[in-house]
C-alpha positions as CSV (number, residue, x, y, z in Angstrom):
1,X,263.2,-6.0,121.6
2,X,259.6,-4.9,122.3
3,X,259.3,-1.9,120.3
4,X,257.5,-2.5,116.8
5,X,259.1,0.6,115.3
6,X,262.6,-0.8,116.9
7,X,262.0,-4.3,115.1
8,X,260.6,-2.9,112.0
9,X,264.0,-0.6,111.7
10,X,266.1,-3.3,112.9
11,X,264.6,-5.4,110.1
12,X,265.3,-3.2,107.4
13,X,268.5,-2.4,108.3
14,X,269.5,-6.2,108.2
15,X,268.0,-6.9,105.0
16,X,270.2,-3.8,103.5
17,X,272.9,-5.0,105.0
18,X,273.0,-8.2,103.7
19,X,272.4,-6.9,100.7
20,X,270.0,-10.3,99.5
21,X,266.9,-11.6,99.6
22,X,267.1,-13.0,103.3
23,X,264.8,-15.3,104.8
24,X,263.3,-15.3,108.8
25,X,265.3,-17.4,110.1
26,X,269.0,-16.2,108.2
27,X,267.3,-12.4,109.5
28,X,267.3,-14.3,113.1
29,X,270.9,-15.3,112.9
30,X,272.6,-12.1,111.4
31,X,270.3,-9.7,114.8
32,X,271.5,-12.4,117.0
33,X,275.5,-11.8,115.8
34,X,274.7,-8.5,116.1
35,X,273.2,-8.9,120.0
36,X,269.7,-8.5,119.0
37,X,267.3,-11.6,120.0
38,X,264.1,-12.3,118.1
39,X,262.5,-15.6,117.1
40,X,262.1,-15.7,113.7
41,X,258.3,-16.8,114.2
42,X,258.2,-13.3,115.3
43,X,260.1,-12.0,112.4
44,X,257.6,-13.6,110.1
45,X,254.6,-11.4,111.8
46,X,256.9,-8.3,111.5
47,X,257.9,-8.9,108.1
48,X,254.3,-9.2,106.9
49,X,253.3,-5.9,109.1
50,X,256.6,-4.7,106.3
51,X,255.0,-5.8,103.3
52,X,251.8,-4.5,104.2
53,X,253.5,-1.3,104.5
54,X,255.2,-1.8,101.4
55,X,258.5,-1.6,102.7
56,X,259.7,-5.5,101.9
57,X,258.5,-7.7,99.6
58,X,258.8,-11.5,99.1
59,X,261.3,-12.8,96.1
60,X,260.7,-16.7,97.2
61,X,259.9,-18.7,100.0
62,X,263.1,-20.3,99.5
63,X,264.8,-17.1,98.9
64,X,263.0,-14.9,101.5
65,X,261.9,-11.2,101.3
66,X,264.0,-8.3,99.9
67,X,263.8,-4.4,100.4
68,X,261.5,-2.2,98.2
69,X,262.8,1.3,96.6
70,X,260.8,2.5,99.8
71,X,262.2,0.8,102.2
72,X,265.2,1.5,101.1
73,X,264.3,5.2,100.9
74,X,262.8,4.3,104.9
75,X,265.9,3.4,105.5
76,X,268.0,6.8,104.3
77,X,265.7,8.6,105.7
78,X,265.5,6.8,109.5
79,X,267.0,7.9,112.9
80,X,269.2,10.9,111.5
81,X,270.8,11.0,115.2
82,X,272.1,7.6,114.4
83,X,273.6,9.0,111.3
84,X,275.6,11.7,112.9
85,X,279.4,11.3,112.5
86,X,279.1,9.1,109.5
87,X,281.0,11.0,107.6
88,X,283.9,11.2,110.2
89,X,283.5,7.6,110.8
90,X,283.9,7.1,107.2
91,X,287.0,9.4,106.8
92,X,288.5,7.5,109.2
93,X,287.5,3.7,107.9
94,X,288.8,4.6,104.1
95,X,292.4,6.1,105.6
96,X,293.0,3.0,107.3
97,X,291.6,0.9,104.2
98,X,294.1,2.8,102.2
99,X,297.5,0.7,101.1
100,X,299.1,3.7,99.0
101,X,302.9,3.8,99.9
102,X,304.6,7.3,99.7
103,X,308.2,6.1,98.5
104,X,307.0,3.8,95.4
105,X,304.0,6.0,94.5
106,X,301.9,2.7,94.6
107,X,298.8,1.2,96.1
108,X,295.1,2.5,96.6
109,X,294.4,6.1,97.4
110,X,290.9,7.9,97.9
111,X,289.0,9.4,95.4
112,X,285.9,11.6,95.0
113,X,283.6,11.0,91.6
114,X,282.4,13.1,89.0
115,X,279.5,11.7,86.7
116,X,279.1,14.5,83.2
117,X,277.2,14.1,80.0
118,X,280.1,12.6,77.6
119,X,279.8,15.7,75.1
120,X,280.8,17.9,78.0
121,X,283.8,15.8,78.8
122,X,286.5,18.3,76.8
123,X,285.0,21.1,78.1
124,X,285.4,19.8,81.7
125,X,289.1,19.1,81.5
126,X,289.6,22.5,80.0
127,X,287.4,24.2,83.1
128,X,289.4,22.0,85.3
129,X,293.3,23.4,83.8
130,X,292.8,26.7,85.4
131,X,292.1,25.3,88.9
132,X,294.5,22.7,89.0
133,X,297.2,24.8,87.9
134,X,296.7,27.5,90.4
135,X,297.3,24.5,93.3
136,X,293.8,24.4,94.4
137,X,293.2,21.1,94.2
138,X,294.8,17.6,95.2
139,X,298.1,17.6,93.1
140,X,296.8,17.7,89.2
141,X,295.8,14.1,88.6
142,X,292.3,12.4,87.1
143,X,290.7,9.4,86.0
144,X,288.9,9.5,83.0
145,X,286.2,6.6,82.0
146,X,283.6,6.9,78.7
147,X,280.7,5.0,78.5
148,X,281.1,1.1,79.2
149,X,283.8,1.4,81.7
150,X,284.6,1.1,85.0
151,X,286.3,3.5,87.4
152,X,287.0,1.3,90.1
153,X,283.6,0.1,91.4
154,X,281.4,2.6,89.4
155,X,280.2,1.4,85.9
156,X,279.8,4.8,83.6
157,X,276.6,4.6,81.6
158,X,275.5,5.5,78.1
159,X,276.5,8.9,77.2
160,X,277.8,9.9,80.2
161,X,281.6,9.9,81.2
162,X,283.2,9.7,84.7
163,X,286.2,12.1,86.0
164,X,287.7,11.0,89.6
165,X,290.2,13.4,91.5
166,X,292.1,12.2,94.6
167,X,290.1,13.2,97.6
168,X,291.8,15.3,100.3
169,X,291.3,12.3,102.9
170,X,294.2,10.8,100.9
171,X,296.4,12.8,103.5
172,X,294.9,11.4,106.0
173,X,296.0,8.1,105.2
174,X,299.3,9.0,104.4
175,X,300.4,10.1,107.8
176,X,298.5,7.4,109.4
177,X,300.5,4.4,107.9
178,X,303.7,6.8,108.8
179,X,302.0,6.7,112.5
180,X,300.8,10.4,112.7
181,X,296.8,10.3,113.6
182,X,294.9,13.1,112.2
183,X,291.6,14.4,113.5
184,X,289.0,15.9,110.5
185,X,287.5,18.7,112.5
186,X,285.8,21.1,109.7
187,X,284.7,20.8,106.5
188,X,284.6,24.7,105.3
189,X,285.1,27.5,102.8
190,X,288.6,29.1,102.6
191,X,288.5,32.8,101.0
192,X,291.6,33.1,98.6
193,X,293.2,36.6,97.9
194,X,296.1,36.5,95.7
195,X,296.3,32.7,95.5
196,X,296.6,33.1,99.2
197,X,294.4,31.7,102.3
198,X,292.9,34.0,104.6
199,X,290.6,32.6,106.5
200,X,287.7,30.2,106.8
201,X,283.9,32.0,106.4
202,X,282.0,28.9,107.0
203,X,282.6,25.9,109.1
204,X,280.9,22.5,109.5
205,X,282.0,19.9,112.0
206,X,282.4,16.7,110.7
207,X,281.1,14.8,113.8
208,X,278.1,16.9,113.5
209,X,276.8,16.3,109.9
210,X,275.3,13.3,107.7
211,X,277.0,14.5,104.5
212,X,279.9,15.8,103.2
213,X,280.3,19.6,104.5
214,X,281.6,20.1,100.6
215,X,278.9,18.8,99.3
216,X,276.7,20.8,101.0
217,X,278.9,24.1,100.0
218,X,279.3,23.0,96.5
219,X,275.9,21.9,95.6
220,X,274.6,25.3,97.4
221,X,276.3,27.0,95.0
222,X,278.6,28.8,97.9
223,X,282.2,28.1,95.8
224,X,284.0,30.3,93.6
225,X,286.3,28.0,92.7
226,X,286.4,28.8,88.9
227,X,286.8,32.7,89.4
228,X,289.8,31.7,92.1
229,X,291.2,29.7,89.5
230,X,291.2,32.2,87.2
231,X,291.9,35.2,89.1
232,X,293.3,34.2,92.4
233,X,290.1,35.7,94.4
234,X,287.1,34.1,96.2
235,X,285.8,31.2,98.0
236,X,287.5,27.2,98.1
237,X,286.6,24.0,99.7
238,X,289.5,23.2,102.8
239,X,289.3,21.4,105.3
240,X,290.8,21.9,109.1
241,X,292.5,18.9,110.5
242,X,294.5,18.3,114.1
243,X,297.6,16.7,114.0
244,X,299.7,15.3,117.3
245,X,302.3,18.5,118.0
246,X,305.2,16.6,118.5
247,X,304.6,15.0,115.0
248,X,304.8,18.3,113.7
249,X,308.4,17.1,111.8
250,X,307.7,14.2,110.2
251,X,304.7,16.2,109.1
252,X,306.7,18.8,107.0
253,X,308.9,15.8,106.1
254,X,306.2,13.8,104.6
255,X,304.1,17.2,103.1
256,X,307.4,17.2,100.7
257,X,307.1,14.0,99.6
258,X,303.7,14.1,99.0
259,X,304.7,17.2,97.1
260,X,307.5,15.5,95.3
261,X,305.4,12.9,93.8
262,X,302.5,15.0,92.3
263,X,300.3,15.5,95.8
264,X,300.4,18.2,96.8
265,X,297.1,19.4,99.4
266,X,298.7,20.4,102.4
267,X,298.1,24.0,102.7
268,X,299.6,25.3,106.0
269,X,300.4,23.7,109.1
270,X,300.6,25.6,111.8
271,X,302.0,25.6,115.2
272,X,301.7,23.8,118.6
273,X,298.7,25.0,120.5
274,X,298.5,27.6,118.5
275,X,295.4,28.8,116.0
276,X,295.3,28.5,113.1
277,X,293.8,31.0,110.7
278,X,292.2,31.9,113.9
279,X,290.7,28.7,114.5
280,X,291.8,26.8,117.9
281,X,293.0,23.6,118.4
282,X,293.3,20.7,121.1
283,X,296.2,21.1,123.5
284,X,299.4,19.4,122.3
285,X,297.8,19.5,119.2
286,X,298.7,21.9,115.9
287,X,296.1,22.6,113.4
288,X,296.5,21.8,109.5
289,X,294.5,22.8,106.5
290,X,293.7,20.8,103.7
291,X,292.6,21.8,99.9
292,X,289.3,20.1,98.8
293,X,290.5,17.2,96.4
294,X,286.4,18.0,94.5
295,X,287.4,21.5,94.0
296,X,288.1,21.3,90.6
297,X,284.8,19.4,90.1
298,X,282.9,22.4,92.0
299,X,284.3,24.7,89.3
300,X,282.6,22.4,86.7
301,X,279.1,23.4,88.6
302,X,280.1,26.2,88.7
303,X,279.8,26.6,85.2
304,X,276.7,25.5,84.7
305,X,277.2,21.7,84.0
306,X,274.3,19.0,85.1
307,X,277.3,17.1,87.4
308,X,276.2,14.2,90.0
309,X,279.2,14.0,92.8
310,X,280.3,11.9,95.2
311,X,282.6,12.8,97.3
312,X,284.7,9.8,99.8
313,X,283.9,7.9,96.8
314,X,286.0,5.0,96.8
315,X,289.6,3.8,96.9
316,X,291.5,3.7,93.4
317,X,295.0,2.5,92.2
318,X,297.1,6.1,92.6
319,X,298.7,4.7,89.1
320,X,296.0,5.1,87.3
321,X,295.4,9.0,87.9
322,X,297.4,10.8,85.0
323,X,298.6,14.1,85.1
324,X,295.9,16.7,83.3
325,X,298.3,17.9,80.8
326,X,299.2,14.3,79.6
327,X,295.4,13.6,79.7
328,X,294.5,16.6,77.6
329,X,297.5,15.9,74.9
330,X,296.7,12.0,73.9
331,X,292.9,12.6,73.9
332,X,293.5,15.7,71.3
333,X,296.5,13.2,69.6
């Protein structure tokens, strides 16, 4: 590798991935795994070109150099084409990662995160009731942390609490360990009229985008999630999904039991080769559309509340979401 920029990038990426303080010649070892050959007498010139730069900095010579905050900003902000897909990519890694077993109601499903001042924390759930009861989001369960605690991997800080909702991408997992691959085509906005779908106004391909589609809707303030919950009228995260047509059966078949355990998410399903709400799909394919599993969060933005989300957060234990209603009754006991 000849290319300074290349070396520099190749560098930093290393050094984030290994997450530690990493020496030249440890640096050598982990490009070399990876098919990347370079001396770590070179490294050592390149890594002092990085300090210059202030991009890396040096913890020990034992220990080796670490990333700055602006390298690791270099780093989120580097080759965005290399970035494209991520999202898909990572849809697809946390549905296989997922050990969540239909008939017991057990295992790890995928959630999305929600980080609110802790005053704000009743008024959330009560924002969320509405939306959750009119089925617009992923069944009716949270996760609830205060201050000190942990929701899976994310430690809540002082005066703040953390809500988690199952993400939509649960489904995806669901049908994959019952062997029916799904394809996440389009992140989008679903109009509602009357509680009802009719049809997508915006559309954003998830092999073509380094974030979240719903996100970008939510945090661009283009839901209406709170009036839909309320009065069965306006604009909904979904997402469009491709399912193998001949699976079509075990699809219905498992959307019920999905149902009968408190997660429901499945929308519509629609036909072989057909469209679906005028979108096409692949042939031998049938299309599928998915509720946003952050929906009720987005109605808490809605609102006016200072929220950081996250959505494809992490993987939690499905026994540790509680229905809202049972939530709501032993915090006010």
């Amino acid at each position: 590798m000849h290319d300074k920029k290349a070396t520099h990038d190749a560098l930093l990426r290393a050094l984030k991935a290994l997450g530690t303080a990493a020496g030249a010649s440890v640096l050598s070892d982990y490009l070399k795994a990876e098919g990347t050959v370079i001396p770590p007498r070179t490294i050592r010139l390149h890594l002092q070109q990085l300090d210059r730069a202030g991009l890396t900095e040096t913890v020990s010579r034992r220990q080796g150099r670490k990333l700055t905050a602006r390298g690791i900003q270099e780093i989120e902000r580097g080759n965005v084409i290399e970035k494209l897909g991520f999202i898909a990519a990572r849809i697809d890694q946390l549905g296989f990662q997922m050990s969540f077993n239909l008939q017991s109601g057990k295992g790890s499903v995928i959630a999305n995160t929600a980080i609110l001042p802790q005053h704000y924390l009743i008024r959330a759930v009560e924002e969320m009731k509405p939306v959750f009861a009119a089925g617009l989001g992923m069944g009716d369960r949270i996760v609830v942390a205060h201050a000190g605690s942990r929701i899976g991997n994310l430690e809540v800080k002082e005066k703040h609490a953390a809500v988690a909702t199952v993400c939509s991408v649960t489904v995806n997992g669901i049908l994959l360990h019952a062997g029916v691959p799904t394809i996440s085509r389009f992140g989008g906005l679903l109009e509602m009229r009357d509680y009802r779908p009719q049809r997508f106004v915006e559309l954003i391909e998830y092999r073509g985008t380094t974030i979240d589609p719903l996100d970008i809707f939510i945090e661009s303030g283009m839901t209406s999630v709170r009036a839909c919950g309320r009065t069965g009228n306006g604009l909904i995260g979904a997402s469009f999904r491709e399912i193998p047509s001949l699976a079509l059966p075990a699809v219905q078949h498992l959307r019920k039991e999905m149902s009968r355990i408190g997660l429901r998410g499945i929308l519509a399903v629609g036909r072989a080769n057909q469209p679906l709400m005028g979108i096409p799909v692949s042939e031998g394919r049938a299309g599928m559309i998915v509720i946003a599993g952050i929906n009720p969060v987005a109605a808490l933005i809605e609102s006016g509340a200072r929220i950081q989300i996250e959505s494809l957060a992490q993987l939690i234990d499905y026994r540790l979401f509680t229905p809202l209603h049972e939530w709501r009754h032993k915090y006010s006991g």
